[in-house]
C-alpha positions in Angstrom: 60.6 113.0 55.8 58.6 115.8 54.3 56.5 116.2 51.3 58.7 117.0 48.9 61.0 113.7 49.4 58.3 111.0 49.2 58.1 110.5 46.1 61.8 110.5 45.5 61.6 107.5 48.5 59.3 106.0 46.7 61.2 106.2 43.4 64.5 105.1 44.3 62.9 102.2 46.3 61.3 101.1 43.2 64.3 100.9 41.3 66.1 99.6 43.4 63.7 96.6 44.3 64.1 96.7 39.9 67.6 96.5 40.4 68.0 93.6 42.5 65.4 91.8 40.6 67.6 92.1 37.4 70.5 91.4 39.9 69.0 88.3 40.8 68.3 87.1 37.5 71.6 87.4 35.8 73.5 86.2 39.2 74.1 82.7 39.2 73.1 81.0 42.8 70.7 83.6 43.8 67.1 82.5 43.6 64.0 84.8 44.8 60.5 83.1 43.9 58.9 86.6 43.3 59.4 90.1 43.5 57.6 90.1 47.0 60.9 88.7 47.8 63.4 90.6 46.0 61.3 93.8 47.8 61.7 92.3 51.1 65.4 92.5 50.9 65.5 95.8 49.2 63.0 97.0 52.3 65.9 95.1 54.9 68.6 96.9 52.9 67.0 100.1 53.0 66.3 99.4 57.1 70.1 98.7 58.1 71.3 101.8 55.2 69.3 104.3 57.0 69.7 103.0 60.4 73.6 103.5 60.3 73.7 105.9 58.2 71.2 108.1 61.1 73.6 106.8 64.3 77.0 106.8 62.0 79.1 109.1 60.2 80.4 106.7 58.2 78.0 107.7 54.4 80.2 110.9 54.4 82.5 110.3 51.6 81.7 108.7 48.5 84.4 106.0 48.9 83.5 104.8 52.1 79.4 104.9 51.5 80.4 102.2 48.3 82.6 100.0 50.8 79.8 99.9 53.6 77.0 99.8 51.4 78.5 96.8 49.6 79.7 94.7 52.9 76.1 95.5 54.2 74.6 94.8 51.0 76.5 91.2 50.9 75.4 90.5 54.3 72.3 91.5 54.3 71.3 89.4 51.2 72.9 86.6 52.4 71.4 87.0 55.1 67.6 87.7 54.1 67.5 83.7 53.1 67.2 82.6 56.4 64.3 85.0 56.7 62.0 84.5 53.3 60.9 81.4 52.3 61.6 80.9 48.4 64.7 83.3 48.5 68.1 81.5 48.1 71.1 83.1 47.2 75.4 81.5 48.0 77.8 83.4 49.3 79.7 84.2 45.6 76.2 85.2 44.4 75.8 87.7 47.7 79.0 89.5 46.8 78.9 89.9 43.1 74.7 90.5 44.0 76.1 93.4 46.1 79.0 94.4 43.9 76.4 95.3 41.2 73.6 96.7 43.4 76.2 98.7 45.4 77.4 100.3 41.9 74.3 101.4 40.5 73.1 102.5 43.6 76.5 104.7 43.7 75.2 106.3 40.3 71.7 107.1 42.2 71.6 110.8 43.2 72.2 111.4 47.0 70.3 114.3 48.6 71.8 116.7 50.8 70.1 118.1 53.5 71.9 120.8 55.9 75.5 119.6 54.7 74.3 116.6 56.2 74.4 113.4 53.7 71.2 111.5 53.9 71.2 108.2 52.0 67.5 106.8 51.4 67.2 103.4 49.3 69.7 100.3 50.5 72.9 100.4 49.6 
């Protein structure tokens, strides 16, 4: 990553650990004791994004990055209970969590790189 894209890491990892953290709030059956939390998952999310989108193909249209980012997004999130202590969150919650956070990271810019798509904060 050079120079020039840290701070737009940085940025969309801030609002996305924002995002979630509203997401939490307004989504009944998912609890996160503090934002430590809520940027845990957002950190795990932005681990398994980049991950497949580096060994995979699959981020290349815009339909099928919203379908994998939200199946990841529910799984990971479910997922990141068994992981944090004070972070809780059912199934429902996970999916309408991810339905929310996969749409507004949808409206985040994407960067291009070398016709390349690469896709840098979670879901």
């Amino acid at each position: 990553m050079n120079r020039n894209k840290i701070p737009q890491f940085v940025g969309r990892l801030i609002t996305a650990i924002i995002v979630l953290g509203i997401t939490a709030f307004f989504t009944p059956g998912f609890t996160a004791s503090s934002i430590w939390m809520v940027a845990l998952a957002v950190l795990l999310l932005t681990v398994f994004d980049f991950v497949i989108s580096t060994f995979t193909a699959l981020f290349t249209h815009p339909i099928v990055k919203g379908i994998i980012g939200f199946v990841l997004c529910s799984i990971t999130l479910y997922v990141v209970q068994y992981v944090v202590t004070g972070y809780g969150i059912s199934w429902i919650a996970a999916l309408l969590g991810a339905l929310v956070y996969a749409i507004v990271d949808y409206m985040l810019p994407a960067e291009e790189d070398a016709g390349k798509h690469i896709h840098h904060a979670a879901v």
